[in-house]
N, C-alpha and C positions, 0 to 999 in steps of 0.2 A: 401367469407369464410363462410361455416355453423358454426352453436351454435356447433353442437359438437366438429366440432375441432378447434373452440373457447376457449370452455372450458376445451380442452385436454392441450391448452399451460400453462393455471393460474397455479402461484406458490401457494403453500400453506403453513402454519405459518413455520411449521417444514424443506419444502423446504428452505424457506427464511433466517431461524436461521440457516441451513446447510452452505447458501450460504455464511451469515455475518461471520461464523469462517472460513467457509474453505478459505474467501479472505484473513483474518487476520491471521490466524495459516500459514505459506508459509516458507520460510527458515529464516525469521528472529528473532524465537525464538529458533531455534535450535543453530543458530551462537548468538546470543544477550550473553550468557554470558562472551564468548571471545570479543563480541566489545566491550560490558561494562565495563570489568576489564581491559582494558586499558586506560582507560579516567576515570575512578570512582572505588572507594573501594567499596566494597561489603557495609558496611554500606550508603554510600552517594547516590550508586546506589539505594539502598530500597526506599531512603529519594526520589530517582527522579524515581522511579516507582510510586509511592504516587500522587505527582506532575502529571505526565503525565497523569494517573490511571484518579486523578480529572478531568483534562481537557478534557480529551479522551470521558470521561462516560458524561461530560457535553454536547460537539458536539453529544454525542449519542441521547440526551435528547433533543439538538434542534431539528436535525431529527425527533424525534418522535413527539414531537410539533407542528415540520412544516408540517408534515402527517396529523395530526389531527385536527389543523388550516386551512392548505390552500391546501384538497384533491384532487383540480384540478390540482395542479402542479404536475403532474404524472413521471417529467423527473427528478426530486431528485437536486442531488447539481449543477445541470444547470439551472433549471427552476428556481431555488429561488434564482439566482443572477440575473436570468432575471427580475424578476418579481421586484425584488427591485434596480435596480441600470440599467435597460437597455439593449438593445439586443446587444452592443457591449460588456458589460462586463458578461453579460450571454454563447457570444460566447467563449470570453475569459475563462471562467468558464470551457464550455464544451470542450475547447481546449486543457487547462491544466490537465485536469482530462483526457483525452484522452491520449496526450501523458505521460503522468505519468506512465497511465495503462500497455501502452507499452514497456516503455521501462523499469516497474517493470519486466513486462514478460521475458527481456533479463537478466535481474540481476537472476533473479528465476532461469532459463536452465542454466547461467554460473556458480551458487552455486550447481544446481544436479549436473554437469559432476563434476566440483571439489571435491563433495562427490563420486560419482561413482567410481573416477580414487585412492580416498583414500581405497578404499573398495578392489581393484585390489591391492592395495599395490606397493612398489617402486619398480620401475622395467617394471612394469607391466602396467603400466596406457595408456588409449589411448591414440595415438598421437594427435595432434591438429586437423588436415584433417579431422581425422574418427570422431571424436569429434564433426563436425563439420555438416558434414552429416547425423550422429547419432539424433542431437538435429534439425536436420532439419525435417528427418523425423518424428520424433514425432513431431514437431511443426504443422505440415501438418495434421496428424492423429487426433490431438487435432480437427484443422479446420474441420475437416468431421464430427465428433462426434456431435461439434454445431450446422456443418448445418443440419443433423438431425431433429433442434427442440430445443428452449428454453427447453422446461419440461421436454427430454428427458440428456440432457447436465446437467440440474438441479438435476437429481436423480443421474445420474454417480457422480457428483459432491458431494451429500449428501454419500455416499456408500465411498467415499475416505476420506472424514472427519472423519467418524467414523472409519478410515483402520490406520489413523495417527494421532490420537486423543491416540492408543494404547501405543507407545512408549513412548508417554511424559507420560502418567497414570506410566508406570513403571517406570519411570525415577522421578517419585515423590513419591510413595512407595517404593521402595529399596533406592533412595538417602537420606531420610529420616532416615534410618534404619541406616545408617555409617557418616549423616550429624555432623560435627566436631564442636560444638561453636565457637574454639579456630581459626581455620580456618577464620572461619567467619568473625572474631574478629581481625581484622590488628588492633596496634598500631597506632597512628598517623595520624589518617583516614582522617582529615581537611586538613591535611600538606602536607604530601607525599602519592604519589601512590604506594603502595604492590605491581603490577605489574611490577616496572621498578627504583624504589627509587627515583622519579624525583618529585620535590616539587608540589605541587598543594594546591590552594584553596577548598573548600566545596561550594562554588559558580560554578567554573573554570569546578570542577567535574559532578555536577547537570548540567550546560549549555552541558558538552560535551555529555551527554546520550541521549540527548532531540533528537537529531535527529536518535538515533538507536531504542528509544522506539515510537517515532511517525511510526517510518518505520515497525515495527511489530505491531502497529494497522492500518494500513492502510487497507482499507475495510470496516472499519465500517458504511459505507455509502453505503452499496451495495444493502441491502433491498431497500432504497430508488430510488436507478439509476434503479431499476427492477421492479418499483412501479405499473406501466402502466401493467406488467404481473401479479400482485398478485392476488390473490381470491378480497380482499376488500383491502381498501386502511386504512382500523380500522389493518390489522394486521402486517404494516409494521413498524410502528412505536413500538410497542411489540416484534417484531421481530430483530429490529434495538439493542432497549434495553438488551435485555436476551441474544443475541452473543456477547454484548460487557463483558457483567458480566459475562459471561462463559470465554473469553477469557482472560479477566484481570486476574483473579483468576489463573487461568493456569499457565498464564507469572509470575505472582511474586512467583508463587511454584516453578517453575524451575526455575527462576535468583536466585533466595535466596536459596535455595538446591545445586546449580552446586556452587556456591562462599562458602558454608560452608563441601563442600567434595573434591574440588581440588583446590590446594592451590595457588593465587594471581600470582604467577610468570611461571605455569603451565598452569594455565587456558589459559593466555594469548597468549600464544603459538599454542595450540589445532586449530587443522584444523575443529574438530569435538567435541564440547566440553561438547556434554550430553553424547555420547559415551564413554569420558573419565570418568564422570560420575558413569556410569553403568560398566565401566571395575573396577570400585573401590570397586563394590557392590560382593554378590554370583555370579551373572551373568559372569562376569570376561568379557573375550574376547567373547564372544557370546553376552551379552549388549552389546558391542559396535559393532557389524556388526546390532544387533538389531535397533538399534537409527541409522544408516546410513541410511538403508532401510525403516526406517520409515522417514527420510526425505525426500528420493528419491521420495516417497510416497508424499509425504507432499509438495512440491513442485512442481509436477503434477498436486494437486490437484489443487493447489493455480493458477497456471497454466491456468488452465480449467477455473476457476472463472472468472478471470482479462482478459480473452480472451473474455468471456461473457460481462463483464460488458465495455471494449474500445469499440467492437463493438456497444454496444446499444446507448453511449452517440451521437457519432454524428446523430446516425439515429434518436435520438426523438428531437436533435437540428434539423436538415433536415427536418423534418414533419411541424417545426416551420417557416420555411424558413431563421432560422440564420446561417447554414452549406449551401453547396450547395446541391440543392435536389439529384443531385446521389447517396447520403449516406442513402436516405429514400428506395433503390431498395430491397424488401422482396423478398425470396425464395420461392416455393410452402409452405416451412415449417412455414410459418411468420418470418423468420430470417431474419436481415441486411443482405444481400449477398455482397453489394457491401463495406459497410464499415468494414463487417469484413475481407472481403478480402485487402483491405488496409490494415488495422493491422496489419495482418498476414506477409504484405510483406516487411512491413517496420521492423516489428519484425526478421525477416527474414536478411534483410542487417544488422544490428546491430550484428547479431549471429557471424560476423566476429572478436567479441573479443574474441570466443571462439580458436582463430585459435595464440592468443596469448599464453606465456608461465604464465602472469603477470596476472592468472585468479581472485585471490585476491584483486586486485587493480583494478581489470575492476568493480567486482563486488562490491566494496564497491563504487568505481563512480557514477554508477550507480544507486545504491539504493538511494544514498544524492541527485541525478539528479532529481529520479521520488520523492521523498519524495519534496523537492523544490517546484517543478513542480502541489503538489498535495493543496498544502497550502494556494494557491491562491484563489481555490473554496471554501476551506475548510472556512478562511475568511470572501468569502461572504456570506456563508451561516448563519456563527454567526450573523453576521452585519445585514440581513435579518430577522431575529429572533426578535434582538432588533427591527427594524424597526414594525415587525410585533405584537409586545408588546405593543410599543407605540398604534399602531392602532385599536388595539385590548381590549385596556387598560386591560390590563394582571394582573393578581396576582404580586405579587413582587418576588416572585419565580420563576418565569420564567423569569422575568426581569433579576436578578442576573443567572440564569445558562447562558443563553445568554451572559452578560456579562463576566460571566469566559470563557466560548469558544471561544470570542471574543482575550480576554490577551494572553489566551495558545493558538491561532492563531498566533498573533504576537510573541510571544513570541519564537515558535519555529521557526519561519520565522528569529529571530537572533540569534536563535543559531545554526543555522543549518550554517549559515557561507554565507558572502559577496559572496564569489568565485559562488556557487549556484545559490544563486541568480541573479548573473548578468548571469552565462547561462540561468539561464531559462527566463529570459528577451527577448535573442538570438534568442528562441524557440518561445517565444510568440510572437517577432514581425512576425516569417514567417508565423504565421498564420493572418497576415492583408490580405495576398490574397486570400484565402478562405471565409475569412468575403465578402471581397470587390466580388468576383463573384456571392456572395449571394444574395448580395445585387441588382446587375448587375441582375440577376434571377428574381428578384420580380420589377425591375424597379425603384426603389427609388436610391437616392441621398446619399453619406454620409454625415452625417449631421456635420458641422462645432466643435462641441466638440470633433466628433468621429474622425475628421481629426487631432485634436490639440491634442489629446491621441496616437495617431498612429505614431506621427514626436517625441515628449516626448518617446514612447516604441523603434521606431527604431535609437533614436539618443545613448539612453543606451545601445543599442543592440551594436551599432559602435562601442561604448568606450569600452565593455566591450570585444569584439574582438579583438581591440587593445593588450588590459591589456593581455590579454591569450596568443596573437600572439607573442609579447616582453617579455613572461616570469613574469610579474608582479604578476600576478596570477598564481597560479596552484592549481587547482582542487585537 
């Protein structure tokens, strides 16, 4: 490969901030205030936007610490499980973050048709089939676009962040302009839910959000998993930072705007609930085809990222020798060829929820599945940080944000619910044969811990299949 089209791949700061919103802006802030106001009153909810907000901007700050500490780890929230804890739980790392990515991608296409078929109106929506083949082909179109070229998939990418970045701006100036205090303002906010009059704690409420607001930051480790493509490895960390502050600020203008202009038992309901929004405004019925279209938008775009970023983790796990090296096979373009075409295909059989009538319920599965699934890296990365603190003998400031990313790790890991987590267990043990052929590939042995981790992950996988298979559980 020459220098110059070397240097035609590298992201640059402004690509990088594009990439870190356009992964986190995707359909979960456009739905976030209807998931929200069923689990949380508009006050309780702020109270766990705050919460998450802290934790969120914490893990942002390891990142950028861990860019700036330990530059050779080029492969982001893979390399720094590896680096501290081992090449099986570095696998495991890039395993879960893989499949996260993807099967985010399938929750994203089954939230745009569901917006699309709202847009057509009743009556009129596609059926399941067309749906089906519809979101195929674009799934495909996407795939050509990356193999193109990282830098050129990175500009498309930036050009849709600012295409859907538009919507929500209106949707926070005009909702501001009609936003209600009194709205805002439920009664008995500790006690009972406005949404449905069913009693609730302010504990009960804050646990239940945790996993719809971790699931609309999700991304914010994406400067990092593209670190290997940046200009300099000084501007991923700055990069990481400044899209998480743009996107916090966002989210809590519209969860707290959308709760104090459409009222608790309404919102709830809403298919589309910043279009409801803006249909309250001057805009009327033109906002809301407005905010539809900008999620379609927005969702595409989110799309494009998270396609970007499944492919890359197993190929820089691959280069390592912890994937199997087929994941390492580049295109003329420097692109994963071979792992983003897995992705894609696996993203591809999943698209059969689209062929369901229950697109609501596939796509809230879903999102709790990848949000689960993503938590595990996200863990060791805190836990990395500490470790790298200790070793580093850090400031005490960076000891404690480590430490808070570390709680709001765990912490969302129990609220996001049992049921989850023992799938994504399911999911982790089938990646022991991917590990085991890698290993098979370089020649070595698994090593005796890595076997005692492997019967421990596939024995909870068994029980947990059980428990689904008998009804115990339901997702």
């Amino acid at each position: 490969m020459d220098g110059s089209v070397g240097k035609q791949k590298k992201l640059g700061l402004m690509l990088l901030i594009a990439l870190g919103v356009g992964s986190m802006i995707g359909g979960g802030i456009f739905n976030s205030p209807t998931d929200l106001i069923g689990v949380s009153n508009p006050q309780s909810a702020l109270i766990a936007w705050l919460i998450g907000g802290i934790g969120i901007v914490s893990l942002a700050l390891v990142f950028q610490m861990l860019a700036n500490k330990r530059p050779s780890l080029t492969g982001g929230i893979y390399s720094y499980a590896r680096a501290g804890f081992g090449e099986f739980v570095g696998f495991n790392s890039a395993w879960g973050y893989w499949l996260s990515a993807w099967l985010g991608n399938v929750a994203f296409l089954v939230l745009l048709f569901k917006t699309f078929n709202s847009l057509l109106g009743k009556g009129h929506e596609l059926k399941p089939v067309v749906t089906f083949i519809v979101a195929s082909i674009l799934l495909w179109i996407i795939h050509y676009i990356i193999t193109r070229g990282i830098k050129d998939a990175g500009v498309v990418n930036a050009i849709v962040t600012v295409a859907k970045l538009l919507p929500l701006i209106l949707v926070i100036i005009f909702g501001l302009i009609v936003f209600k205090v009194p709205i805002f303002n439920v009664h008995n906010w500790t006690t009972t839910l406005a949404s449905d009059g069913s009693a609730s704690s302010l504990i009960g409420q804050i646990k239940g959000a945790m996993g719809t607001i971790l699931w609309c930051f999700i991304g914010v480790e994406a400067a990092t998993v593209l670190s290997e493509r940046a200009e300099s490895q000084k501007i991923v960390g700055k990069a990481t930072v400044l899209s998480i502050l743009i996107t916090l600020l966002i989210y809590m203008l519209i969860s707290t705007i959308a709760m104090g202009v459409v009222p608790a038992k309404v919102l709830a309901k809403a298919s589309t609930p910043l279009a409801n929004v803006l249909q309250a405004t001057i805009l009327g019925g033109a906002g809301g085809v407005i905010v539809k279209l900008g999620l379609i938008v927005s969702l595409l775009g989110a799309t494009l990222s998270w396609i970007l970023l499944a492919a890359e983790i197993p190929y820089v796990a691959a280069k390592d020798g912890v994937m199997p090296k087929w994941f390492s096979k580049e295109n003329k373009n420097g692109v994963p060829i071979n792992s983003l075409i897995l992705t894609n295909v696996l993203t591809q059989i999943f698209l059969v929820s689209l062929l369901s009538d229950k697109l609501q319920s596939a796509y809230y599965t879903l999102y709790y599945m990848a949000t689960t699934l993503i938590l595990v890296p996200y863990l060791f990365s805190a836990l990395f940080s500490l470790k790298v603190c200790n070793e580093d003998k850090s400031i005490v400031a960076d000891t404690v944000i480590s430490l808070i990313a570390t709680i709001y790790s765990l912490y969302v890991i129990y609220a996001v619910g049992i049921s989850y987590l023992g799938l994504a267990f399911i999911m982790y043990a089938i990646g022991i044969i991917p590990y085991y052929i890698a290993k098979r590939e370089r020649g070595e042995k698994v090593s005796k811990a890595e076997v005692i981790s492997m019967i421990i992950m596939i024995l909870i996988a068994i029980i947990m299949i059980y428990e689904v298979a008998t009804g115990k559980i339901t997702p």
